[in-house]
C-alpha positions as CSV (number, residue, x, y, z in Angstrom):
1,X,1.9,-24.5,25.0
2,X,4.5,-27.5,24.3
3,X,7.9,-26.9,23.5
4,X,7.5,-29.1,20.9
5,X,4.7,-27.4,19.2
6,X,7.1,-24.0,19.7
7,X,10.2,-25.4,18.0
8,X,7.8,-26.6,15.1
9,X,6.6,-23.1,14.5
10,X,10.1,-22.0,15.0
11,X,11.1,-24.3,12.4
12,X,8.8,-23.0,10.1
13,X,10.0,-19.6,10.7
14,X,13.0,-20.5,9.2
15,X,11.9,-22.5,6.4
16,X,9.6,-19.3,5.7
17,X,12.3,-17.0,5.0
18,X,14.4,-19.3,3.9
19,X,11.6,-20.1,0.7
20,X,10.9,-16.3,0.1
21,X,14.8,-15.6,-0.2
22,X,15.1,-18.3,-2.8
23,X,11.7,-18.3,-4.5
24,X,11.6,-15.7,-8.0
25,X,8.1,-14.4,-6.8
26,X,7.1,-16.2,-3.5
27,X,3.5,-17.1,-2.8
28,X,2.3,-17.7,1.0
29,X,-0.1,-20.5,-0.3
30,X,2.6,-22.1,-2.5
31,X,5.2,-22.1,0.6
32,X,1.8,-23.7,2.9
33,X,0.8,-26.4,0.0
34,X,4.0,-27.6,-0.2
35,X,5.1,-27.2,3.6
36,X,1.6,-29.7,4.3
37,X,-0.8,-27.7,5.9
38,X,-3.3,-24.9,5.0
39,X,-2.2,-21.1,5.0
40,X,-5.1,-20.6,7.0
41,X,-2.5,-22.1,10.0
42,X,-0.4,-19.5,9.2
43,X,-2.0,-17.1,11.6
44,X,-1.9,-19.8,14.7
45,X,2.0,-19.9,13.7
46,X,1.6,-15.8,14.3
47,X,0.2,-15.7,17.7
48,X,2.0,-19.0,18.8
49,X,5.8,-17.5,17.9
50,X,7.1,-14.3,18.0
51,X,10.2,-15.4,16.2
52,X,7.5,-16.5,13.5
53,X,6.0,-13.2,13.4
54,X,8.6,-11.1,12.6
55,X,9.8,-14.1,9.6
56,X,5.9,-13.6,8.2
57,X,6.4,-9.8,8.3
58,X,9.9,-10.2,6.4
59,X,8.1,-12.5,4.1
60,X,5.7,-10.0,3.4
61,X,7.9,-7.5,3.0
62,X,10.5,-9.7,0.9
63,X,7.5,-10.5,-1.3
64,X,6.4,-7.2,-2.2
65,X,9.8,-5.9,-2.7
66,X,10.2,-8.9,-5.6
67,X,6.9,-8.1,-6.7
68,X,7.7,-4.3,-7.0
69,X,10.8,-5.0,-8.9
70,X,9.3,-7.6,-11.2
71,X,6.2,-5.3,-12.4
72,X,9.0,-1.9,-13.0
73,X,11.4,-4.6,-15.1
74,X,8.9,-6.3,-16.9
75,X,8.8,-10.0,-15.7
76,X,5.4,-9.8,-14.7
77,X,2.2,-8.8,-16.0
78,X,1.3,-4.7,-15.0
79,X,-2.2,-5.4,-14.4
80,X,-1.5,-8.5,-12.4
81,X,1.3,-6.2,-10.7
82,X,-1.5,-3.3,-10.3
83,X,-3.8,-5.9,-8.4
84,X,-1.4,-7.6,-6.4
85,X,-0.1,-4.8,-4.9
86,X,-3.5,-3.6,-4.0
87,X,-4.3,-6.8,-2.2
88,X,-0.7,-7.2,-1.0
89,X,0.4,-3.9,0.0
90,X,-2.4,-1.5,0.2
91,X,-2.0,0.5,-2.9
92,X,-4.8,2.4,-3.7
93,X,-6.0,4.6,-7.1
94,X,-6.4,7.6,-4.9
95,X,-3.7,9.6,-2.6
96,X,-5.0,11.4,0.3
97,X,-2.9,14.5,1.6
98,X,-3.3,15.3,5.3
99,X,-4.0,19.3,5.9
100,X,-0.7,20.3,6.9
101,X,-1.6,22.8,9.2
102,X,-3.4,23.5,12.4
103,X,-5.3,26.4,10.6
104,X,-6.1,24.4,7.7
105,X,-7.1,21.4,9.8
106,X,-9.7,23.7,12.5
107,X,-10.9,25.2,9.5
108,X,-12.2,21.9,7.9
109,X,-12.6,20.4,11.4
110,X,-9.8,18.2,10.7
111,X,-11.1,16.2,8.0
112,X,-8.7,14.9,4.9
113,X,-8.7,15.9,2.0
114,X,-8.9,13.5,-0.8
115,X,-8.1,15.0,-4.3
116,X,-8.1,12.8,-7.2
117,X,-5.2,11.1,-9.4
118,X,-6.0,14.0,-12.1
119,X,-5.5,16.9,-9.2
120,X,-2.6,15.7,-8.5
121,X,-1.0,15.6,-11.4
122,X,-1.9,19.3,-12.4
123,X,-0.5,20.0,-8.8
124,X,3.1,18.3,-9.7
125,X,2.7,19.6,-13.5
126,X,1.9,23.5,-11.8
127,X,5.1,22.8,-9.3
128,X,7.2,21.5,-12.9
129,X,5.9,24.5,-14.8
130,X,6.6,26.9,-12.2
131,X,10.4,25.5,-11.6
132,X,10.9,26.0,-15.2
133,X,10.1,29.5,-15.6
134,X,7.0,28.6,-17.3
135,X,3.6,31.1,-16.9
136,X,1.5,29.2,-14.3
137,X,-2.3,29.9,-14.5
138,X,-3.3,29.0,-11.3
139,X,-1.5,28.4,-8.0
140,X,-1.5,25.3,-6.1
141,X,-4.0,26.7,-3.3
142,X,-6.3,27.3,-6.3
143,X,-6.0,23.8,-7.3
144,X,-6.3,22.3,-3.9
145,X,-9.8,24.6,-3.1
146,X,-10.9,23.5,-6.6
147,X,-10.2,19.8,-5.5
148,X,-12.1,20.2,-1.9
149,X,-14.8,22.1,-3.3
150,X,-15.9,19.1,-6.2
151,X,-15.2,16.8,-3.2
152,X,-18.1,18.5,-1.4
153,X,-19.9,19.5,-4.4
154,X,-20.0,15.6,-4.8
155,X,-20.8,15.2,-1.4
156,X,-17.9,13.5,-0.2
157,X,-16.5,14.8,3.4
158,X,-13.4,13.3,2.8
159,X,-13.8,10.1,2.8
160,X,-14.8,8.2,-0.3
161,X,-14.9,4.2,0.0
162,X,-15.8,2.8,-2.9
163,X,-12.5,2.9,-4.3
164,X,-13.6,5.0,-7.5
165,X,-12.2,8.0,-8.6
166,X,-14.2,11.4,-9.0
């Protein structure tokens, strides 16, 4: 590899973080169009410079922080926020807990358990209603078996990839 080619991708290390600093809501395509060359380049840049690796993973990171803070302020669109953030940092519609104990985990042969955005708000509502003095109907072990036994019931083991919730 040329030393040329090295301080080129260098260079464009620093012209990388340099554009997400300054840009309102930086686009990795908007910084390639107008750098010249396809973003598809972007990953030779990766393997050919480490100092260019870490500036695309601080790009990353700078542009989903701007992106976080735009969509909780307002300056951007939620449902464009929602999506973006999906393709961009890996959100997701569901959470999945890991079995916090040994016994729990040998006892489902270590597989997660996936509970559903509803589940989990009845589980933080239970832990609100129980912090205020407030009767609670059912405790959280109730509402985690409840939640693994639909997930099984539906035939889901724990893993559930088509991205819907049950």
């Amino acid at each position: 590899m040329s030393d040329k080619l090295v301080d080129f991708v260098n260079g464009e290390a620093e012209a990388l973080l340099s554009y997400v600093k300054e840009s309102p809501l930086p686009y990795l395509k908007d910084f390639c169009n107008k750098r010249g060359y396809p973003s598809t380049r972007m990953s030779d840049f990766v393997r050919t410079s480490e100092k260019f690796c870490d500036a695309f993973i601080m790009a990353k990171d700078v542009i989903e922080t701007k992106l976080f803070y735009a969509a909780i302020t307002g300056k951007v669109n939620p449902t464009f926020a929602i999506f973006a953030m999906k393709n961009i940092a890996g959100w997701r519609d569901r959470f999945h807990f890991d079995l916090p104990t040994l016994k729990e985990e040998s006892r489902m042969d270590g597989q997660r358990l996936e509970m559903s955005e509803a589940t989990v708000k009845q589980m933080i509502k239970t832990l609100e209603d129980t912090r205020s003095g407030k009767p609670v109907p059912k405790t959280i072990d109730a509402i985690v078996s409840e939640a693994k036994t639909a997930n099984e019931d539906n035939g889901n083991n724990g893993s559930n990839h088509d991205g819907n919730n049950q």
